[in-house]
N, C-alpha and C positions, 0 to 999 in steps of 0.2 A: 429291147431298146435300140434306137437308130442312134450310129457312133459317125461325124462326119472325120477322119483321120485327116491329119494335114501334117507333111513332110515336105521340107527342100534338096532333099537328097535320098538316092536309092544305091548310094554303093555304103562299103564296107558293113558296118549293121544298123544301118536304118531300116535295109529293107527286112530282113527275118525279126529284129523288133516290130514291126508294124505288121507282118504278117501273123506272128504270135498272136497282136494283140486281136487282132481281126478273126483270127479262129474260134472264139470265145463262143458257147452258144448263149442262145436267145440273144444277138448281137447281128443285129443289120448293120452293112458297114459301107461307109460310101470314101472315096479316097479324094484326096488333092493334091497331087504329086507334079514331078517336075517334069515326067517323061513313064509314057505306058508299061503299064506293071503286066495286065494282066486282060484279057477278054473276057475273062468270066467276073473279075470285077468293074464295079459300074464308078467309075475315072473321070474327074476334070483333070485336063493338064495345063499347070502355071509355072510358067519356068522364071527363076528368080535368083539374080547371082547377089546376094548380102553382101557379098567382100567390095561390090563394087555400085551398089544399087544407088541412086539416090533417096531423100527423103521424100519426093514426088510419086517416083516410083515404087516406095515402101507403100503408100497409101492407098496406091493405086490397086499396089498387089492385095491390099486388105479391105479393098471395097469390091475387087474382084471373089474374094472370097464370102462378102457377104451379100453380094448377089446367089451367092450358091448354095448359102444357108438360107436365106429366104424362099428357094426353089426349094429344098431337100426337107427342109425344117426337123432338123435333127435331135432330138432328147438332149444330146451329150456335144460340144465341139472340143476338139483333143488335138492341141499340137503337139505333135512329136518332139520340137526340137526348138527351143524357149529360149536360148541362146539368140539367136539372133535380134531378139529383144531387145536386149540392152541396151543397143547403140541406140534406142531411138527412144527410150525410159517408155517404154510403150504406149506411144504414141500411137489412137487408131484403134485400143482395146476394146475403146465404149463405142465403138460398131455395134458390138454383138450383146447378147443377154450376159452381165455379168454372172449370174446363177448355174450357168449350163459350160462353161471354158473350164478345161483341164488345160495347164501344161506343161510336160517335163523337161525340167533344168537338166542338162548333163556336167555342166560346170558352175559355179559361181564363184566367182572371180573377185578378188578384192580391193576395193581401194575405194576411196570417199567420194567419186562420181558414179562408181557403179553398187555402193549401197544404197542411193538415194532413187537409183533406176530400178533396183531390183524391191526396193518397198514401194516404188510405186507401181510396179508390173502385179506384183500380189493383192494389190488394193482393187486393182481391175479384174480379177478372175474369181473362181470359186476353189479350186485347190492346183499347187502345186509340187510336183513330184519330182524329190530329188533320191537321187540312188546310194546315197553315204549316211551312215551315222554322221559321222563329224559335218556333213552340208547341211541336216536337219537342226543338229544344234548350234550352226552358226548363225541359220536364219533365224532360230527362235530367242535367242540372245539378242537380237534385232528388234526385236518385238512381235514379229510376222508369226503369225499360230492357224494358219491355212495350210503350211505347208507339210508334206507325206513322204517318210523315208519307206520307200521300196525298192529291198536291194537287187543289183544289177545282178540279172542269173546268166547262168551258161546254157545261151542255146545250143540246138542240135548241129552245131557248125562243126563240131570236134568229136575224136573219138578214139579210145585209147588202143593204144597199138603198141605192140611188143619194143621195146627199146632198141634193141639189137637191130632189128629189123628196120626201123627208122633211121637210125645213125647208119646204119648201108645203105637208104634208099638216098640219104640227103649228102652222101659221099663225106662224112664226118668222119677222123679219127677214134677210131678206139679206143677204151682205156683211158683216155683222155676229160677230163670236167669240160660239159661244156655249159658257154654261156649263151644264152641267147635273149636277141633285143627282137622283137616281136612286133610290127604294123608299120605303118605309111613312118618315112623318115620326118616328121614334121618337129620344128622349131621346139615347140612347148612339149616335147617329148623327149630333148635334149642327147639324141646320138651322138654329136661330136664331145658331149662333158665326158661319156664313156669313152668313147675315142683315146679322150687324153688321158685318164684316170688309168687304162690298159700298160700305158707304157712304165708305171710305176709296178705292176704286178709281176713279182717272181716266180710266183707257183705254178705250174705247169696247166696251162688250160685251152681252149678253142672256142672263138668268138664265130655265131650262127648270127647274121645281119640278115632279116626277110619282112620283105612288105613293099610296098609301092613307094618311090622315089618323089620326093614333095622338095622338103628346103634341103636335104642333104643328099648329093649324088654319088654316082661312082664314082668319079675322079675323084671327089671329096675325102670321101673314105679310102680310099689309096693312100691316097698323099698324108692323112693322120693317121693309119696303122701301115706307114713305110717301115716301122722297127718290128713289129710283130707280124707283117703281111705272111708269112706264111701258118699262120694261128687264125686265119681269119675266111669264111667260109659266106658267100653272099647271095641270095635269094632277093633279087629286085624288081620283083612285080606283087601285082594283085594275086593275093594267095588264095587256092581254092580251097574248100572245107577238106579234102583229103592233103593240099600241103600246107596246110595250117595245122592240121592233126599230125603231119609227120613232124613239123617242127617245134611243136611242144614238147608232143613225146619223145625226141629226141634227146633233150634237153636235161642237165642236170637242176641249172636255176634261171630263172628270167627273170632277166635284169631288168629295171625300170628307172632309168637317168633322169626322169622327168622333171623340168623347170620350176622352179617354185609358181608358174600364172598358169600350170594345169594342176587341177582341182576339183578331183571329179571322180565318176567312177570307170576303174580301167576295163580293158576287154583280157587285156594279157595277163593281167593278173586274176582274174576270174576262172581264165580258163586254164593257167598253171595251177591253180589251189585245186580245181577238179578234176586236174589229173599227176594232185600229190608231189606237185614240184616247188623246191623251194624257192620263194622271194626276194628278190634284194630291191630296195627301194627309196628314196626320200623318207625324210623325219618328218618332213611340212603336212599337214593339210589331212585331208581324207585318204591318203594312201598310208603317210605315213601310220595314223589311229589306225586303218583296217591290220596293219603287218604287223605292231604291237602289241595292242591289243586282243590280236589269235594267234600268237605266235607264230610266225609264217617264213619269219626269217631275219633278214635282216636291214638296219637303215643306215643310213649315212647324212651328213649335213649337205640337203642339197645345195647344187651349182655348183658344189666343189668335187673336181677330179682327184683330189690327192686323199679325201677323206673318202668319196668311193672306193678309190684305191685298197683302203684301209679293207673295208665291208666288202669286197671280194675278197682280199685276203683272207681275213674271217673265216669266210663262209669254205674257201677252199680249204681250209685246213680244220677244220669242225665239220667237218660234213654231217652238220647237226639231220636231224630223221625225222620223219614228221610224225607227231603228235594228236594226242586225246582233243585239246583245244582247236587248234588247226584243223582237224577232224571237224567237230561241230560248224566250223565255220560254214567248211564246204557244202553240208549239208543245208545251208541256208540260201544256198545256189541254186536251188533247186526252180529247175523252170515251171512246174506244176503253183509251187509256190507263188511266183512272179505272177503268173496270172491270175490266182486267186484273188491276190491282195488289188490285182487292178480291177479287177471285177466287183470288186466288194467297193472298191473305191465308184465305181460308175453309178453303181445301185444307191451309196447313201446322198452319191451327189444328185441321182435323177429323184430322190423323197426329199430334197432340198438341205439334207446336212451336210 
């Protein structure tokens, strides 16, 4: 089958998702990307900034893509990244064959303008793929029964690595619980609720901060762990697969301060459960369901610092172990898995189910 792949983004894991998905055999794969991937794959490039596009230029950019479907005339059309949607209640979708559009949600988002967007984006395509239990069953509470829970796996980005040996490369304290917050400092990821919820915490620990600098910076973070700055250990850049592996496996638990308007499925949490580290996370949404549901760790009411506070505390003084359940979960991570199920998904949607 011919896959035409469409992404507005090649950093953090857009691009090893998309490469996954492209490895697949009996899959010809043609791309639509923002900026060249590759010479051995066959590439349109459309560069497209959503945060700042207008609705001229949304259309534009999706009559540019079906001029490229009409050139390519591909079995299957697959956006990667169905977010961007929303703002415009998809607007533009009946360009294409409704029969042959896949595309995967990473978040869905709630409130009474963006349910009426997100049932009409479904009404225009043939299935949509979301990476949580709890996002599947929100949408189907909705009425929407197109849509396909496939869970988010752990690609080959990480790799486990002795403890010891990590806590020395990443210049961490010894002996020490450490915490660590894990990807780009962005808003809906809520760094600074951990920031404050830190200064409530007695029990002895060490705060690992790593990823690329977005809404929260260094100065920022100085100035909110000025009581604890010497507990506090910072990695601010784009982390490579080898110091993304060191700073997992460094790690006793990874923290997830995340805002109640992210909703979706994580990467840090993915990739701490596959390599047997405890969670501490929100009650809300699909994070919270995935960490109670397998027992994984622990939650707190988010947006609040002092109830964080509490679920660090918790967790420092339990140093609960990980388990039978939590086990199985991990095992559903599996990236063998991941493409199965999109594979099977490609096949019943190219016999028209």
């Amino acid at each position: 089958m011919k896959i035409l792949f469409i992404d507005i983004a090649m950093t953090g894991h857009h691009k090893v998702y998309m490469e996954h998905l492209a490895s697949m055999e009996s899959c010809e794969s043609v791309f639509v990307l923002p900026e060249h991937l590759s010479d051995q794959n066959k590439e349109y490039i459309l560069k497209s900034n959503f945060k700042k596009i207008s609705i001229f230029k949304y259309i534009k950019y999706l009559k540019n893509i079906r001029a490229i479907v009409e050139n390519e005339k591909p079995d299957i059309i697959h956006f990667l990244y169905g977010d961007v949607f929303y703002y415009y209640f998809g607007i533009g979708l009946r360009m294409f064959n409704k029969n042959n559009v896949i595309i995967t949600f990473h978040h869905v988002r709630k409130s009474a303008w963006r349910d009426i967007s997100v049932k009409r984006i479904f009404r225009k395509i043939k299935r949509g793929v979301v990476h949580t239990k709890s996002l599947f069953v929100n949408l189907s509470n909705k009425g929407i029964d197109n849509a396909i829970h496939i869970e988010y796996p752990v690609f080959d980005m990480i790799q486990e690595i002795d403890k010891d040996y990590a806590i020395k490369k990443m210049g961490l304290p010894q002996n020490v619980p450490v915490l660590a917050a894990i990807g780009g400092t962005r808003y809906d990821k809520g760094l600074d609720i951990l920031l404050d919820a830190l200064n409530y915490v007695k029990d002895p620990f060490h705060l690992l901060i790593a990823g690329k600098v977005s809404k929260f910076d260094n100065e920022f973070i100085n100035i909110k762990s000025i009581r604890y700055s010497n507990q506090v250990t910072k990695y601010l850049k784009y982390l490579t697969n080898e110091e993304l592996s060191l700073c997992i496996n460094s790690a006793d638990y990874i923290v997830l301060p995340y805002r109640k308007i992210f909703d979706g499925a994580s990467g840090p949490l993915s990739e701490g459960v596959f390599l047997g580290k405890i969670i501490i996370g929100p009650n809300h949404g699909s994070i919270g369901s995935i960490i109670k549901e397998n027992k994984l760790g622990y939650t707190f009411e988010a947006e609040s610092p002092k109830d964080l506070a509490r679920a660090i505390t918790k967790a420092l003084q339990e140093r609960l172990s990980w388990n039978e359940v939590a086990e199985d979960y991990r095992k559903e991570l599996d990236l063998q898995n991941f493409k199965h199920k999109y594979f099977e998904l490609y096949k019943a949607v190219l016999k028209g189910y």
